[in-house]
N, C-alpha and C positions, 0 to 999 in steps of 0.2 A: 294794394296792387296785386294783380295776378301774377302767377309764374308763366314761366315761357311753355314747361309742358301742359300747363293747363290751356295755353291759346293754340297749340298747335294741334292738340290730343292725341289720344292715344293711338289710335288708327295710324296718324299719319308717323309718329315717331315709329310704330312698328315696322312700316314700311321702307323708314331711311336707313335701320339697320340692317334691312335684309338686302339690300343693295350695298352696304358696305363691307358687309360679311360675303356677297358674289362677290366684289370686287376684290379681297383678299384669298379667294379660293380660286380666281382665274389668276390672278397674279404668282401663285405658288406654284400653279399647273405648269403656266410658261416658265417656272424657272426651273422645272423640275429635269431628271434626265429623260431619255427617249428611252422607252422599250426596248431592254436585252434580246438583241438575236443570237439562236441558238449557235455555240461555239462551232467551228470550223473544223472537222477531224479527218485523217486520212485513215482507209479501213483496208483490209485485206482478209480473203477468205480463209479457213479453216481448211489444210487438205489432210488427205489420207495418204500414205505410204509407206514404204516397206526400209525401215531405218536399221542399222547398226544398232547392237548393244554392245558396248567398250567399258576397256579397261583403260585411262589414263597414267603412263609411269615415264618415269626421266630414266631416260637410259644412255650408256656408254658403249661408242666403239669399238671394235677389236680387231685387227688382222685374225685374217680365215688363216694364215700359218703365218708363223713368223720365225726366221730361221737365224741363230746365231754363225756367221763362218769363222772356223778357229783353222788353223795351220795342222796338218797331221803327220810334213817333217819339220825338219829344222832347215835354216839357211836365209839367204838374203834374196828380198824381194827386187824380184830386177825388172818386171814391169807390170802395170794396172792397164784393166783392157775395159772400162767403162765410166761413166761421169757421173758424178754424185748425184743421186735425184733420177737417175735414168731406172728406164723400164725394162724390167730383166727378161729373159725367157729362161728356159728349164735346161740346163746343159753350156750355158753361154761362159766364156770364158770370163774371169774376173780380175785374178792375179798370177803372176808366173812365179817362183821360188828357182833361184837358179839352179839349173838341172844336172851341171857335168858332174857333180860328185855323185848323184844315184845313179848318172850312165855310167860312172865308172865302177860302182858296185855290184850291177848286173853286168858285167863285161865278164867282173871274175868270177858270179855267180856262173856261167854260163860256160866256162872255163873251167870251175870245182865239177862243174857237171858232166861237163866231156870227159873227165878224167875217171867219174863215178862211174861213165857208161863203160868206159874201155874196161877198167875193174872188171865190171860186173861182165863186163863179154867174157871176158878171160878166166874167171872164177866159173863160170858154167860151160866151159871149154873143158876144163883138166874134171870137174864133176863129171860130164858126158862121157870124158874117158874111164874114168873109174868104174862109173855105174855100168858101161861096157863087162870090163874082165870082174867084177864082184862077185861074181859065183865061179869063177875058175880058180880060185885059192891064189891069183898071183899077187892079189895084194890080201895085208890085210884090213880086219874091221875097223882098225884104229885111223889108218891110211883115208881110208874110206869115210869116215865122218868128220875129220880134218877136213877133207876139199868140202865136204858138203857146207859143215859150218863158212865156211871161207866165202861159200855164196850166198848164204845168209848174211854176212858182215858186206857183202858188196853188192845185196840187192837193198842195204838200209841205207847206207851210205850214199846208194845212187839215190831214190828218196829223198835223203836229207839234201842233196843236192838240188833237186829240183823245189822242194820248200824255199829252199834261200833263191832258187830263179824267183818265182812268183814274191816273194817279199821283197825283192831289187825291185820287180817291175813296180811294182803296187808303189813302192817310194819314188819312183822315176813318176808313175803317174801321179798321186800328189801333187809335187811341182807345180803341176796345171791345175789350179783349183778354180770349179765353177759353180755356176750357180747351181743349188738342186732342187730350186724351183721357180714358178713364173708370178714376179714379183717388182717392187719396186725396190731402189737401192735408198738406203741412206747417206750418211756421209761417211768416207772413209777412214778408218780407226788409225791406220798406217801408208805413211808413204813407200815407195820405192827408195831400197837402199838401207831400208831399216831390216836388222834381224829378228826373226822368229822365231819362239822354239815350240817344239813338235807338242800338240795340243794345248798349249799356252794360249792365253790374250784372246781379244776379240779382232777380227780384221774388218766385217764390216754386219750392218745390220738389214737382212731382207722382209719384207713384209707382204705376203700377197694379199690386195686390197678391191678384188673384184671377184665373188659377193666377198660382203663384210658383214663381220658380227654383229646386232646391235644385243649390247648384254642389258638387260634389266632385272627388277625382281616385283614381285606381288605380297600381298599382305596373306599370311595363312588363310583370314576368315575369305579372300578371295578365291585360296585354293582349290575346295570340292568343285563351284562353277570353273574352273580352268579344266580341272582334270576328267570332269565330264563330257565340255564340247571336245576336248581333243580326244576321250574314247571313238565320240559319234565322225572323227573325221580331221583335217591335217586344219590348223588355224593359224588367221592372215594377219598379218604384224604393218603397220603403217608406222613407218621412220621419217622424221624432217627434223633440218636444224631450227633453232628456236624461230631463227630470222625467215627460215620459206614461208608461201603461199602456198596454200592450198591443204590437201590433209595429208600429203606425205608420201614416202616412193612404200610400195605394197613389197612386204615382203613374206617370209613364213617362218612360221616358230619350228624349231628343230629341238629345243632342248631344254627339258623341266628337269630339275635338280632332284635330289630324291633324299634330301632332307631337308629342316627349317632351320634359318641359320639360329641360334644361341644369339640371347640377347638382343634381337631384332626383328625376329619373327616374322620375316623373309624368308622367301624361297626364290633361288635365283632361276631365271630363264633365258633364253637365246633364240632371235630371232636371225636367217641369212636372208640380208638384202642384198639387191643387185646393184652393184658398182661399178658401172664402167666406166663413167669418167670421173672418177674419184670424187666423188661430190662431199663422201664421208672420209674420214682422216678418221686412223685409228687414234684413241684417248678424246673425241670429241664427246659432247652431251650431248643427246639427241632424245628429242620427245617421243615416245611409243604408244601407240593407239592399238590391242590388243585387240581384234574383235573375236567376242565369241557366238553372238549367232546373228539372225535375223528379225528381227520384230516386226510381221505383217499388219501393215492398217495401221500404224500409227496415227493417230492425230497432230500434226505439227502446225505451231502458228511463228510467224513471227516475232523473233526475240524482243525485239522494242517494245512490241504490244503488254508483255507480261509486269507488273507492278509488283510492289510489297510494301504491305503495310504492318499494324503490329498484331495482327490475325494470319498473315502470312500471304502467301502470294494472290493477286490473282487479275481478271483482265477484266475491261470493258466490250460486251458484246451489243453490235448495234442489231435493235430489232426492227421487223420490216415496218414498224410505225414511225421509224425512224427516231425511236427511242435507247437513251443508253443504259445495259441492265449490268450492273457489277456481279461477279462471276466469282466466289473464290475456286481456285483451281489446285491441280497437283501438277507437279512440274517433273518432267521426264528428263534427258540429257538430253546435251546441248547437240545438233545435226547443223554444224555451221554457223548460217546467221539465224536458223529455226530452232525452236525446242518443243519438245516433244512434251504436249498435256496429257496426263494418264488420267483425269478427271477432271471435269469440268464443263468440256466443249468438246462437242461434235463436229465431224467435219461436214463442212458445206455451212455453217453458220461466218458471217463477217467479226470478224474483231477489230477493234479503233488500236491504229499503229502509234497513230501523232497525235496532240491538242489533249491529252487525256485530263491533264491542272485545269482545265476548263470544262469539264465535262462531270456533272453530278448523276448520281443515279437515279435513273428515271428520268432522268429529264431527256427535253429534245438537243437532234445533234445533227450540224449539215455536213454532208460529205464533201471536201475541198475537191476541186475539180481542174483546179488551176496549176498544179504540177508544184508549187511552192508550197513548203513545211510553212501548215498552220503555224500560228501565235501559241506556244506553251512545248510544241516541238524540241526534242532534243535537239543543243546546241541552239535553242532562239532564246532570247529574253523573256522569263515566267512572267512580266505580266501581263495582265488579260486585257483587250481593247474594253475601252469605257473606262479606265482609270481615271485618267485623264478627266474623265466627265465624271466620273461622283468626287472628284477634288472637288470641280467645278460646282457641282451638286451642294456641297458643304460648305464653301464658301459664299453662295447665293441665298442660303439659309439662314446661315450668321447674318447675313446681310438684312435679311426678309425679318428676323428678332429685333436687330436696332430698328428696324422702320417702326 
């Protein structure tokens, strides 16, 4: 008996496996995936500008004066002439210290004085006569420098008389104590009806708080670049509490310490900002943005755009082939939501903002057009469309082995 290949032969068995071998290579094809198109990126240009170069420091507030008021006689407070928290002016009345016992002290002052003058009238009254017949032998020398002395004792006397007016008054004016600058009040130390004694205690606390200090300090090795923009010119200090917007109220450095503190290697500084509606509280934190000059041309890209890897930073540049080229780059400070590349990229070249997890080098890249953050976008889900389809992929496989 013959075999089956021998009545079929060879020819034709060749032929049935090449048809069941296309028939297994069209079957893998359909189950295979479709063609990756190129990921979806959002790009923005590379500009040129003329940025800040800053110093970042934490700094604290300070009242521009801050004034303790203490009592400078004695006596009881008999009335308060303003509200705790109120806004003061320069001269404004604050507290009264009851006043009849310094009127009554100037009264007698004013009294021991009248008495000093008459003295002293009368003491250069019988002088005048003397000095008159002096050279007529009617009196003698002795006579004679009696009255004189007598008006010396009654021109010190009248003197000392008027010392003690002026120190009556000065107590009598006390009494009234006001503000002796323009400021805010704090709360009050003493009521009415409580006693005081003459430079004793605190009565209340003033703070003028329009500009206001912002104190910070810098690190030494920052000092030679501090102390040389401010040779070349007066330098702008940017204050905001942690919580603002934006980069903060402009104010100006007035004041470099002129030594390094001990054990911290600091040098403290002062900047006055403008305060007019109290925005800053003295003892608050405040962030300081020191600038010291201007950096012309900068090249700034978009913060988003910048990556890091374990080579160190750098970006996706799409080229006009619409291809994406990896850039390591050098990274400048931060200008807001931009930062400043000191190498890398030029301005006027595009850089990929969003979609970059999907984006290999070299490879092609479509620009999204549609206003919505590509797939791989900050804040979306990393994974990449077609997931889903090389599951599918993988399980159509396993599939395609058992057949």
């Amino acid at each position: 008996m013959k075999s089956w290949i021998n009545l079929v032969g060879p020819s034709l068995l060749s032929a049935g496996l090449l048809i069941v071998s296309g028939c297994n290579r069209d079957r893998a094809q359909a189950g295979g995936p479709p063609p990756m198109s190129p990921p979806l990126v959002t790009v923005s240009e590379a500009t040129s500008k003329d940025v800040p170069v800053y110093l970042d420091e934490i700094g604290k507030c300070a009242a521009l004066e801050s004034v303790t008021i203490t009592p400078q006689v004695a006596g009881i407070i008999t009335e308060l002439h303003f509200e705790d928290g109120a806004d003061l002016k320069q001269g404004q009345v604050l507290f009264t210290i009851d006043p009849p016992p310094y009127k009554a002290a100037l009264d007698a002052a004013n009294a021991q004085l009248a008495q000093a003058k008459a003295s002293q009238n009368f003491a250069k009254l019988e002088l005048d006569r003397y000095t008159a017949i002096a050279n007529t032998k009617a009196i003698s020398k002795s006579d004679f420098d009696t009255k004189k002395n007598a008006m010396d004792v009654a021109d010190a006397q009248f003197e000392a008389a008027q010392a003690a007016v002026e120190t009556a008054q000065l107590n009598l004016n006390y009494c009234t104590i006001r503000s002796p600058i323009d400021g805010r009040a704090g709360a009050r130390l003493v009521d009415a009806g409580n006693v005081v004694k003459a430079n004793e205690g605190s009565l209340l606390l003033v703070q003028h708080l329009d500009p206001i200090y912002a104190d910070f300090t810098i690190t030494e090795r920052d000092l030679p670049e501090v102390q040389k923009q401010m040779a070349a010119g007066k330098l702008k200090a940017l204050a905001k509490l942690p919580a603002d917007p934006g980069d903060g109220r402009a104010g100006e450095l007035t004041f470099l310490d002129n030594a390094v503190q001990d054990g911290t290697g600091t040098v403290k500084l002062r900047a006055n900002v403008p305060n007019p509606d109290h925005h800053f509280w003295p003892g608050q934190f405040v962030d300081v943005r020191l600038i010291l000059t201007i950096a012309k041309g900068a090249v700034v890209v978009p913060n988003e755009s910048t990556q890091i890897s374990q080579q160190g930073p750098y970006v996706y540049v799409m080229k006009p082939d619409s291809t994406a080229d990896l850039r390591p780059v050098t990274l400048g400070q931060r200008q807001g939501s931009d930062v400043v590349i000191t190498k890398g990229v030029s301005a006027g070249e595009r850089v990929i903002m969003t979609g970059q997890l999907l984006v290999r080098p070299g490879g092609p890249v479509r620009v999204d057009t549609s206003g919505k953050p590509p797939v791989g976008a900050p804040g979306m889900p990393t994974s990449a469309p077609g997931a889903e389809a090389g599951d599918d992929q993988s399980t159509t496989a396993t599939e395609g082995g058992k057949q």
